[in-house]
C-alpha positions as CSV (number, residue, x, y, z in Angstrom):
1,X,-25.2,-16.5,-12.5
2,X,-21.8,-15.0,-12.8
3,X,-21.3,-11.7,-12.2
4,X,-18.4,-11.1,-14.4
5,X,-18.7,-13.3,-17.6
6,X,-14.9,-14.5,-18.6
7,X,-13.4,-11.5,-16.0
8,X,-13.0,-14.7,-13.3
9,X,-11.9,-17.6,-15.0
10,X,-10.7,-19.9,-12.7
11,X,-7.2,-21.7,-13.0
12,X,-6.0,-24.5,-10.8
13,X,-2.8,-23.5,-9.5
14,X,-0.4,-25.3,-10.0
15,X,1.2,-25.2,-6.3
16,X,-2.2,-25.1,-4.3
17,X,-1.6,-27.4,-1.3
18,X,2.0,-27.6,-0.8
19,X,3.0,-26.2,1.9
20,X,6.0,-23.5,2.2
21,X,7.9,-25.5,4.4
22,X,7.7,-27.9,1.5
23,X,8.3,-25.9,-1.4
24,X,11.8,-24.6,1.2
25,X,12.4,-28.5,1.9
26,X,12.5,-29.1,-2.2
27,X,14.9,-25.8,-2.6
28,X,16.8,-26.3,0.4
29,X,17.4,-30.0,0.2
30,X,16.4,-29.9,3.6
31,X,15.6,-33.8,5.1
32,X,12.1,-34.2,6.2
33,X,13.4,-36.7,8.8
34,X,12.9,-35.7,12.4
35,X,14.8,-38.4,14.5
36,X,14.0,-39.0,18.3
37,X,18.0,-38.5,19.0
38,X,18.5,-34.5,19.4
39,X,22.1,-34.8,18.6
40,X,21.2,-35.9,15.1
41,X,18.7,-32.6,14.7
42,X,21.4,-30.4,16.1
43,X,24.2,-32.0,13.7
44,X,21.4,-31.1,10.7
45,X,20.7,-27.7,11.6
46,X,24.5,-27.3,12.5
47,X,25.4,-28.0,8.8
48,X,22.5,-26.1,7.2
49,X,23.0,-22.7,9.2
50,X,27.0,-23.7,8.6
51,X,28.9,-19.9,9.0
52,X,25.6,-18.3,10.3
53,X,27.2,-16.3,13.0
54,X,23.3,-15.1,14.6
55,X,22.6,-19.2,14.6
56,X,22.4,-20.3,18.2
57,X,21.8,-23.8,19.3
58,X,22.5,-23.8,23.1
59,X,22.1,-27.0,25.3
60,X,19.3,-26.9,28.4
61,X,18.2,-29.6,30.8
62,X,13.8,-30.1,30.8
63,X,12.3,-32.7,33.2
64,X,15.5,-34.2,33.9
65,X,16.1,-35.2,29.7
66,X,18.5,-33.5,27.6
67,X,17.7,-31.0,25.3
68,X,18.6,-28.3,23.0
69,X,17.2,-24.6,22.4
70,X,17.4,-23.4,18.6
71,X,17.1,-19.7,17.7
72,X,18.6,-16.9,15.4
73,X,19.4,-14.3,18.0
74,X,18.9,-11.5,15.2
75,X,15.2,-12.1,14.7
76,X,14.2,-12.9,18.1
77,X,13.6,-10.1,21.8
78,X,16.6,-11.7,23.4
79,X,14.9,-10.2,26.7
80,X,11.4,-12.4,26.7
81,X,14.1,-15.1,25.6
82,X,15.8,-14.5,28.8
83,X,12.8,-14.1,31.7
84,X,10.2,-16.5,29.7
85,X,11.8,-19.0,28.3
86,X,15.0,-19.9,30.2
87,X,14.3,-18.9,33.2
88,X,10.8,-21.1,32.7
89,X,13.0,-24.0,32.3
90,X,16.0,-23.6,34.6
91,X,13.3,-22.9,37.5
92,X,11.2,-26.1,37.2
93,X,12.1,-29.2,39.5
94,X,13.9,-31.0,37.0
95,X,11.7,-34.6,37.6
96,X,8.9,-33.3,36.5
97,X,7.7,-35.6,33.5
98,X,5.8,-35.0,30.4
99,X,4.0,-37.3,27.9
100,X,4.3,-34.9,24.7
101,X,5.5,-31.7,23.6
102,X,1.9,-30.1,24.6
103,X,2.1,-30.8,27.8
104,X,5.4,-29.6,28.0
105,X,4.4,-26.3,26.9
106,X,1.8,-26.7,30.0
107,X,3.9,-27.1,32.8
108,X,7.2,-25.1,31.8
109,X,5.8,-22.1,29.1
110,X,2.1,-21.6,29.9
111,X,1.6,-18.5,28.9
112,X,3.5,-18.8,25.6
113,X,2.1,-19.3,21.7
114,X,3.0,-22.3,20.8
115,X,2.8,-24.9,18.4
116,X,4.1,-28.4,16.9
117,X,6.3,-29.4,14.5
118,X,6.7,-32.6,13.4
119,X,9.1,-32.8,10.7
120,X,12.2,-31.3,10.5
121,X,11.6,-28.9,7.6
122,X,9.0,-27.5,9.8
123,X,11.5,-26.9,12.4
124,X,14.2,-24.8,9.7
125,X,10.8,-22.7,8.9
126,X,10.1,-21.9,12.4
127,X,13.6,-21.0,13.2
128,X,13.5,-19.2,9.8
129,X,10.4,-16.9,11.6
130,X,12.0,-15.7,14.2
131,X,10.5,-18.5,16.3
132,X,12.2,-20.5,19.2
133,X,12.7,-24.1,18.8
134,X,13.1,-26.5,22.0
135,X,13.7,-30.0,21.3
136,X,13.9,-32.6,23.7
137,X,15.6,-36.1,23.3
138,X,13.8,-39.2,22.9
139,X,10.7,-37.1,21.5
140,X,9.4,-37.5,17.9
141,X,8.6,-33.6,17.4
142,X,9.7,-30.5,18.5
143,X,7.9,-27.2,20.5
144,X,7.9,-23.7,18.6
145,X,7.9,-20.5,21.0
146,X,6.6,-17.6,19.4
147,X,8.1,-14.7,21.8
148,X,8.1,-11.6,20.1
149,X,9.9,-9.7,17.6
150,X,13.1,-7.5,18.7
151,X,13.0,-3.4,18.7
152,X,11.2,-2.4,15.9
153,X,10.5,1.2,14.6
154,X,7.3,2.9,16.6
155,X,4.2,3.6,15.6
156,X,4.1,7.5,13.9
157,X,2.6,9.9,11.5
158,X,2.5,8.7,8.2
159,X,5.0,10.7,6.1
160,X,3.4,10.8,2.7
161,X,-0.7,11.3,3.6
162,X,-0.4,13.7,6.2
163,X,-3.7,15.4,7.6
164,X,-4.9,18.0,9.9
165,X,-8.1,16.6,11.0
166,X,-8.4,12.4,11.6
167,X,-5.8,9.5,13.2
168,X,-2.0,10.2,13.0
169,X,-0.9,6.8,13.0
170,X,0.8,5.2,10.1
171,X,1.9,1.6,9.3
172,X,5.0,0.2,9.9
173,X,7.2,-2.6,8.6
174,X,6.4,-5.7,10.8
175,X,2.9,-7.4,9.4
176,X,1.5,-8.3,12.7
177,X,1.6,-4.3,14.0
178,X,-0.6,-3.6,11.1
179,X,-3.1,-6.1,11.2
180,X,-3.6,-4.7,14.9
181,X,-4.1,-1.2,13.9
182,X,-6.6,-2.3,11.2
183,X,-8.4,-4.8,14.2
184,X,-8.2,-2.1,16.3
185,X,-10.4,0.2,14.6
186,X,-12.8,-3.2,13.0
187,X,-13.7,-5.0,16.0
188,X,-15.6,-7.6,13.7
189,X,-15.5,-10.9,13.7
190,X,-16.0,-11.1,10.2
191,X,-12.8,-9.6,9.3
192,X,-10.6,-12.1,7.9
193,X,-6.6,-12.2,7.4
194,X,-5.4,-15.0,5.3
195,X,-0.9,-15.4,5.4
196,X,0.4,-16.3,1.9
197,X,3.9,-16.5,1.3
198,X,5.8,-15.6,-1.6
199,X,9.4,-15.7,-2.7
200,X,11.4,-19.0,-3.4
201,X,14.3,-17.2,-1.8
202,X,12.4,-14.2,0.5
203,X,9.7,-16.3,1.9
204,X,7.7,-12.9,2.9
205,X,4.7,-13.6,4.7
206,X,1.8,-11.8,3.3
207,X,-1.5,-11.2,4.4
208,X,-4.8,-10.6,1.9
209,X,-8.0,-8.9,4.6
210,X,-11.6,-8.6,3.5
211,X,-14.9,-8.6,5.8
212,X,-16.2,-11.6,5.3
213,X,-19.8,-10.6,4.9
214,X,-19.4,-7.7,2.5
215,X,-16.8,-8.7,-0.1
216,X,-17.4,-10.1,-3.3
217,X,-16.9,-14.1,-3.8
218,X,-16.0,-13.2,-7.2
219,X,-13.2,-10.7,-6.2
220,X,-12.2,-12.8,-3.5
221,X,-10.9,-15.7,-5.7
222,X,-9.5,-13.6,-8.6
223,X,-7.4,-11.7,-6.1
224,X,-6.3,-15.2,-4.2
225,X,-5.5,-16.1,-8.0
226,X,-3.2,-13.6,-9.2
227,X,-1.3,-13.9,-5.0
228,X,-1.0,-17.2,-5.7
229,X,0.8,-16.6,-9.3
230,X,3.2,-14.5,-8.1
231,X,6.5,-16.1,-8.8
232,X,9.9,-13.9,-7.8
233,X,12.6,-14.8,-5.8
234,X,12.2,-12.0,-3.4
235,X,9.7,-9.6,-1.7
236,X,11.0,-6.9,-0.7
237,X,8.0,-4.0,-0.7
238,X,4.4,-3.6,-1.6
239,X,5.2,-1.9,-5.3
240,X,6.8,-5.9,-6.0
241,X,3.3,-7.5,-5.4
242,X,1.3,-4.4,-6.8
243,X,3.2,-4.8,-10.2
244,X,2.5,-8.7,-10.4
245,X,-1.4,-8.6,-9.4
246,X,-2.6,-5.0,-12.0
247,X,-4.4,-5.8,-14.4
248,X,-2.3,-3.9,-17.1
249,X,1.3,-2.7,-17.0
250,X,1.4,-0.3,-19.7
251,X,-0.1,2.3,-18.7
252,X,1.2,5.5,-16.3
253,X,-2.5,5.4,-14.4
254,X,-1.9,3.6,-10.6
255,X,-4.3,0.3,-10.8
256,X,-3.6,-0.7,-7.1
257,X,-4.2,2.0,-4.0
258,X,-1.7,2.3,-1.4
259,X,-1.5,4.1,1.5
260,X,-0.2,4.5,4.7
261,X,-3.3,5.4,6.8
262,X,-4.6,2.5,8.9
263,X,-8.2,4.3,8.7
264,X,-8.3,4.3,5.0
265,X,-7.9,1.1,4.4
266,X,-10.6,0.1,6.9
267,X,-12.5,2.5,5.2
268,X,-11.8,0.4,1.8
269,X,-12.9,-2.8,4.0
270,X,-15.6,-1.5,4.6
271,X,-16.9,-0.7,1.6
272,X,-16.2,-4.6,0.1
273,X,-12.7,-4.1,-1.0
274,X,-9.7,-6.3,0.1
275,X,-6.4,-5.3,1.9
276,X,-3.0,-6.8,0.8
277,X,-0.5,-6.4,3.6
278,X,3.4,-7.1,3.4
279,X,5.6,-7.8,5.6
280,X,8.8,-5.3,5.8
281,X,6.5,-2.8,3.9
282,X,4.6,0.5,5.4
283,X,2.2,0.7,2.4
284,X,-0.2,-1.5,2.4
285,X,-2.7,-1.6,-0.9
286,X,-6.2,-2.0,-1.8
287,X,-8.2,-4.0,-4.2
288,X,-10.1,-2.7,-6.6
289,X,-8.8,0.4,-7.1
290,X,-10.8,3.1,-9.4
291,X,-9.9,6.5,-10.5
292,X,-12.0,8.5,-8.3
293,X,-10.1,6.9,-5.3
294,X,-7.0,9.1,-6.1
295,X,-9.2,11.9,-5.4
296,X,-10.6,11.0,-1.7
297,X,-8.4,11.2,1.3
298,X,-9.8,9.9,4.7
299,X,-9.4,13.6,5.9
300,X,-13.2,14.1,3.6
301,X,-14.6,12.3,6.1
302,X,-13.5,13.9,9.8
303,X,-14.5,17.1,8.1
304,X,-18.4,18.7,7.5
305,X,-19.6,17.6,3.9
306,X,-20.0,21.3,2.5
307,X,-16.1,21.6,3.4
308,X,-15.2,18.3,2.2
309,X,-17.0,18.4,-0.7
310,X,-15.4,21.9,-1.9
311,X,-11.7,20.4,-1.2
312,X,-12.0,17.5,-3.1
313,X,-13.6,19.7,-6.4
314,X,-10.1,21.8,-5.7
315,X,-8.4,18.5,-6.4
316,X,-9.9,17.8,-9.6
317,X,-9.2,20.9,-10.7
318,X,-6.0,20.7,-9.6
319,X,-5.4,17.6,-11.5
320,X,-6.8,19.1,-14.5
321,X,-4.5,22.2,-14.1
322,X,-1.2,20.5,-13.4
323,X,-1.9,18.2,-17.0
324,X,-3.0,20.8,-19.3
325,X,-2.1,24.4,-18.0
326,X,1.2,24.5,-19.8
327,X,0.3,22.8,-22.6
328,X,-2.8,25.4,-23.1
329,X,0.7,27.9,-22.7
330,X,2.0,26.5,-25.5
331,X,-0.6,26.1,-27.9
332,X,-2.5,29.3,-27.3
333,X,0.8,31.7,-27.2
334,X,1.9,29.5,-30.8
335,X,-1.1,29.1,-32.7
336,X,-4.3,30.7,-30.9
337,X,-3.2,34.3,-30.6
338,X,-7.1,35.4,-30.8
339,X,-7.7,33.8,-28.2
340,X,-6.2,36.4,-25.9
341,X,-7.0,39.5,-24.8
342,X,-5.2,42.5,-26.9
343,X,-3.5,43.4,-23.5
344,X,-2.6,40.4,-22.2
345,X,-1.5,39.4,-25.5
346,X,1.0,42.6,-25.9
347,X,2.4,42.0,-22.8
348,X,3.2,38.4,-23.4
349,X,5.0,39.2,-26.4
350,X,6.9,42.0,-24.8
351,X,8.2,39.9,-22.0
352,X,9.5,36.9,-25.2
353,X,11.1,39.7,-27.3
354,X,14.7,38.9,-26.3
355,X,13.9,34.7,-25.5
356,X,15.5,32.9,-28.5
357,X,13.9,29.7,-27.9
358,X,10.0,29.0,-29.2
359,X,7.5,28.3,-26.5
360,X,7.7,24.5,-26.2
361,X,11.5,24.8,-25.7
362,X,10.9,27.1,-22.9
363,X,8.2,25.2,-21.2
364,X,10.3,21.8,-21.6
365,X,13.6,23.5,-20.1
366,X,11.9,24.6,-16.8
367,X,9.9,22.0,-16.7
368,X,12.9,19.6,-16.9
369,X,14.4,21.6,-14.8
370,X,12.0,22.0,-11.7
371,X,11.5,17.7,-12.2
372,X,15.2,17.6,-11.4
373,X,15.4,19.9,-8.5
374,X,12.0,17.8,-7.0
375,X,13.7,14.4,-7.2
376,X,16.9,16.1,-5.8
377,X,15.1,17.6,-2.8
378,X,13.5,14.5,-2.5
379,X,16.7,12.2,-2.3
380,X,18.8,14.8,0.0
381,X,18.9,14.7,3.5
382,X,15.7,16.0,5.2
383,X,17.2,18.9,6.8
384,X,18.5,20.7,3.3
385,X,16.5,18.7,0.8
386,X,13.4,21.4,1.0
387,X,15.8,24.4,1.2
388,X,17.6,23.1,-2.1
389,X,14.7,22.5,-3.9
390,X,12.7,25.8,-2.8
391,X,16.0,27.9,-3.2
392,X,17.2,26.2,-6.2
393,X,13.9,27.2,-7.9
394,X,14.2,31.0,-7.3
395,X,17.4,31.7,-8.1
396,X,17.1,29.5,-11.5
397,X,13.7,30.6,-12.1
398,X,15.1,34.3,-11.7
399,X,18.6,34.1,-13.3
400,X,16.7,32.3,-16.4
401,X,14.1,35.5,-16.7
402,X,17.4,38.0,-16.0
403,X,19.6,35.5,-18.7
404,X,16.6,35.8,-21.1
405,X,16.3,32.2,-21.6
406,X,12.4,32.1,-20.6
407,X,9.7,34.5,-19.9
408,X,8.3,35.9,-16.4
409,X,4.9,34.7,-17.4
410,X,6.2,31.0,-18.1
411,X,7.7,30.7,-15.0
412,X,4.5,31.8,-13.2
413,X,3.2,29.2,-15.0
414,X,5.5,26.1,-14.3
415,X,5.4,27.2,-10.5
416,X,1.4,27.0,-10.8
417,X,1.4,23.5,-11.9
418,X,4.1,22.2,-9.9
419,X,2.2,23.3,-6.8
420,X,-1.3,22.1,-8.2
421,X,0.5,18.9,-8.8
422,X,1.3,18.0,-4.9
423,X,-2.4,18.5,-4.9
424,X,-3.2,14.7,-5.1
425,X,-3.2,13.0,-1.7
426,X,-1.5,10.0,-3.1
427,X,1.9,10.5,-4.6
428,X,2.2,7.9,-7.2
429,X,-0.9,9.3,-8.8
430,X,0.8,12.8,-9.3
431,X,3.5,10.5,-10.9
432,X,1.0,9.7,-13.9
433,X,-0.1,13.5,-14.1
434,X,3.6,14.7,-14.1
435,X,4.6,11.9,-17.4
436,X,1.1,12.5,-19.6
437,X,1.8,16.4,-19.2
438,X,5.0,16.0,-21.2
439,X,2.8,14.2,-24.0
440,X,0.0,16.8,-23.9
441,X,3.0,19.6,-24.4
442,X,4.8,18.1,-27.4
443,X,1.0,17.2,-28.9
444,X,0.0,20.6,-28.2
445,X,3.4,22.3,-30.2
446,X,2.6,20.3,-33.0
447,X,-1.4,21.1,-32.9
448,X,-2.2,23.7,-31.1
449,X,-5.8,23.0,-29.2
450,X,-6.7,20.3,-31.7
451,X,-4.0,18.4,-30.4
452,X,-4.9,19.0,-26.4
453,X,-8.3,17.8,-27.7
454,X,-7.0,14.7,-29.2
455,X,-4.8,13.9,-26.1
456,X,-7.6,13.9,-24.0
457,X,-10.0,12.0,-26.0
458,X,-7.1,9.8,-26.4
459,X,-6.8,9.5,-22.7
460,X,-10.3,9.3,-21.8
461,X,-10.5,6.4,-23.8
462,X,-7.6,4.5,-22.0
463,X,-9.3,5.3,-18.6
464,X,-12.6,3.8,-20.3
465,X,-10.4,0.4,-21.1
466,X,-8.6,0.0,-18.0
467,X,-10.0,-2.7,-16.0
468,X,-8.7,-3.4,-11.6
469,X,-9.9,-6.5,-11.2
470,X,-12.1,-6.6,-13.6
471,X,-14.4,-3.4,-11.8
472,X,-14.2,-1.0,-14.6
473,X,-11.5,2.1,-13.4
474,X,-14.0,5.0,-14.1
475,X,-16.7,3.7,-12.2
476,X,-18.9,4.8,-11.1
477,X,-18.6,7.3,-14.2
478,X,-18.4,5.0,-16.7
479,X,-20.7,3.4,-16.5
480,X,-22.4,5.4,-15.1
481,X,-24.3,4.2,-12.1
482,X,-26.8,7.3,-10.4
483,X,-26.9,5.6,-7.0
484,X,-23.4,5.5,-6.8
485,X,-22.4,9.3,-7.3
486,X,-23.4,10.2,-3.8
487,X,-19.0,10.3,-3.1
488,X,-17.5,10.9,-6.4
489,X,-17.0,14.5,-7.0
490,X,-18.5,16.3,-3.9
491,X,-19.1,14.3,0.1
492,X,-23.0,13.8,0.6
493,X,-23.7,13.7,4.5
494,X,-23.0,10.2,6.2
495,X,-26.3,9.7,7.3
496,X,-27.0,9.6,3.8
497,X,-24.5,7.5,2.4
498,X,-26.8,4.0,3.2
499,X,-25.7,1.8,0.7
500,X,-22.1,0.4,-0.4
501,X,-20.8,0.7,-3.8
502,X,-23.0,-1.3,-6.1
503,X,-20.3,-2.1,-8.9
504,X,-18.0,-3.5,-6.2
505,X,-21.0,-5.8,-5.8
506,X,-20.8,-6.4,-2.2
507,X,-22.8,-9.4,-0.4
508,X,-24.4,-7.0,2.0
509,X,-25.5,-3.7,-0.5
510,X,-26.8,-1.5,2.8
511,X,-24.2,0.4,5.1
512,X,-26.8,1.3,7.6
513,X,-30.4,1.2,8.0
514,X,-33.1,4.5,7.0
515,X,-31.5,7.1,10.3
516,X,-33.4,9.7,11.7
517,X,-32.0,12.7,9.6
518,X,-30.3,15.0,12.1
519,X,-32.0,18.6,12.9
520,X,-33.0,21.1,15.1
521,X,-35.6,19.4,18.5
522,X,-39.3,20.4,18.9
523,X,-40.0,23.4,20.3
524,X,-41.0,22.9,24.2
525,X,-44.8,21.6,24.4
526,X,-45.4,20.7,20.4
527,X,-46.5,17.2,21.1
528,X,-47.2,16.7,17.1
């Protein structure tokens, strides 16, 4: 029985088993033929990498035979070139035979990954890698070297999801340092990586994890699908993949999670979603993605429940506050007067006596206004970009209340929701709520509280229709599923979070087994 009715239809694809190097050998016009004379495989790589200055193809002697040594010196750690590789081959008595390219790799590069290429469209991929290529005349294939990537940037804190509590590493840009800090904190043998790679001009390798055990079949396939569609000419980042795999483009809700934070995505693993990892890129995502997601941070679960639970009710509040506090302005200071208390209402209208402009002109000026000075503080250099954009709000906010262009109240209220905003531990989330609250102000100008209403019931049925993967995006809301709500809006303890998500539909519902629930031990000598 399917799970998902028509969600999964299955497509052939139209490239499934050709091989990279073969789709490269069919742009390229690369020749598949691999001759036993090296001087004819240099003279073919020679006119292929023709003006590549970081194209090397140096000459070494190996058991006596000629031979030549292919690289790009740009992609390779010259040093481990140096002491493992050369100095392997220069050191070894130079009679020493060899029957094959295997055994080759035994006697001179032992301690080396290695493999075998056959043709010579493997031999342009490898070099293409990063990879070191030795070939050896008379020899009907060619040994790869994998030796290491040059200096790359360290391992740090992760400069968008920052925590107090919990791991400080982030990922970086080269594919395999991430799958090791996801391995290092899964040490299951279950957990699965499998390389795609995309880009008829890119090539980027990228790398799809689940737990084998746990995820869904179902979800499995679809999301090896829609990889396996993606048609660009380059990958350059994450956000390229993310907007070629979502289930719908118009709409400003994130349907893909990304993150920085090696522990969240194991997290995500281990709860039967799948991790899509790219290589050059820091942010890796997650499949499927819901709406409540945008509300956890990994932080929720290094801290006690009670704690956690009360921070993450702040953020929904938050979120609710930075879309529809100035709107609420708006309409209730235009058409809702009664609404107000008699004082509050008196002073309001004292402090717009001399403000020329209605209400919605004055909310859409500072808003505008504070949406520039973010984006500049965020483009600046690090060292002034916070002082500009903290600065630049005071002395605008004040010489616009001292000008008599805006009210003292309505900038208390712009500076609320722009802090409540930065709320939302993932920043392309707060994107959405930043956009909608300029639709929610010009429907509430037009209707007062009747059009807030209508914006929301307008929104809460988009939510209801969007689809990630084909797991509806406000579950486990809507629907609503009671065994699920145990870490939606508030953190039960772990010990009683047993069970996995049931709408993610994992193979293997139960986290962990009925536990002992934690409390105080038996007083001294009560044997019941």
């Amino acid at each position: 029985m399917k799970l998902f009715g028509s969600t999964f239809l299955r497509k052939k694809n139209k490239n499934r088993g050709k091989s990279t190097e073969e789709e490269l050998f069919q742009q390229q016009d690369i020749t598949k033929y691999y001759s036993r004379q090296v001087d004819e495989n240099k003279k073919h790589l020679g006119e292929l990498f023709k003006g590549t200055f970081d194209f090397k193809c140096e000459s070494i002697k190996i058991g006596g035979l000629k031979g030549y040594i292919t690289y790009i010196s740009t992609m390779i750690n010259k040093n481990e070139l140096s002491n493992r590789v050369l100095q392997a081959a220069t050191n070894r008595q130079t009679d020493q035979s060899f029957r094959d390219m295997v055994e080759m790799r035994e006697l001179y590069f032992p301690s080396i990954d290695y493999k075998v290429s056959k043709n010579f469209h493997q031999v342009v991929w490898s070099v293409l890698n990063g990879e070191v290529v030795i070939m050896v005349d008379g020899y009907m294939e060619a040994l790869t070297l994998d030796i290491g990537l040059p200096q790359q940037r360290a391992i740090s804190e992760p400069s968008t999801q920052t925590i107090i509590r919990g791991p400080k590493e982030g990922f970086v840009e080269a594919l395999p340092v991430n799958i090791q800090l996801v391995r290092k904190r899964l040490k299951n043998p279950r957990l699965r990586f499998e390389v795609f790679q995309i880009g008829s001009d890119s090539k980027t390798n990228v790398a799809l994890g689940y737990i084998n055990d746990i995820v869904n079949e179902d979800l499995l396939c679809e999301v090896r699908e829609r990889i396996n569609k993606v048609d660009v000419g380059a990958l350059l980042d994450s956000g390229n993949v993310e907007e070629f795999i979502a289930d719908k483009s118009f709409t400003p809700f994130p349907l893909v999670y990304n993150t920085e934070r090696p522990d969240s995505v194991c997290g995500h693993l281990l709860e039967g979603k799948m991790a899509i990892i790219v290589d050059g890129s820091p942010f890796v995502l997650t499949v499927p993605t819901l709406f409540v997601d945008f509300f956890q941070a990994s932080e929720d679960y290094y801290q006690p429940f009670i704690m956690a639970s009360f921070v993450r009710m702040v953020r929904y509040s938050s979120f609710m506050i930075a879309l529809l506090l100035p709107s609420l302005y708006v309409a209730i200071s235009t058409f809702h007067h009664e609404l107000m208390p008699t004082q509050l209402l008196i002073s309001i209208q004292a402090q717009r006596e001399g403000v020329p402009f209605p209400a919605v002109i004055e909310i859409m000026i500072m808003e505008l206004s504070f949406e520039v000075l973010r984006e500049a503080g965020v483009r600046m250099p690090r060292v002034v970009g916070q002082t500009v954009s903290i600065v630049g709000a005071l002395v605008i906010g004040q010489a616009a209340v001292e000008a008599g262009l805006v009210s003292n109240v309505l900038v208390i209220v712009v500076a609320f929701t722009a802090i409540a905003s930065f709320v939302s531990p993932i920043y392309n989330f707060s994107i959405a709520t930043r956009l909608l609250r300029f639709v929610v102000i010009f429907s509430a100008s037009f209707m007062g509280l009747y059009g807030v209403l209508l914006f929301l019931i307008m929104m809460v049925i988009h939510l209801v229709s969007l689809r990630s993967f084909g797991i509806p995006y406000l579950a486990p809301v809507a629907p609503f599923r009671p065994k699920d709500q145990d870490d939606v809006f508030i953190r039960m303890p772990i010990w009683k979070n047993k069970k996995r998500p049931s709408y993610l539909y994992p193979k293997t519902p139960v986290r962990i087994k009925d536990q002992y629930k934690p409390g105080p031990p038996k007083p001294m000598g009560d044997q019941r």
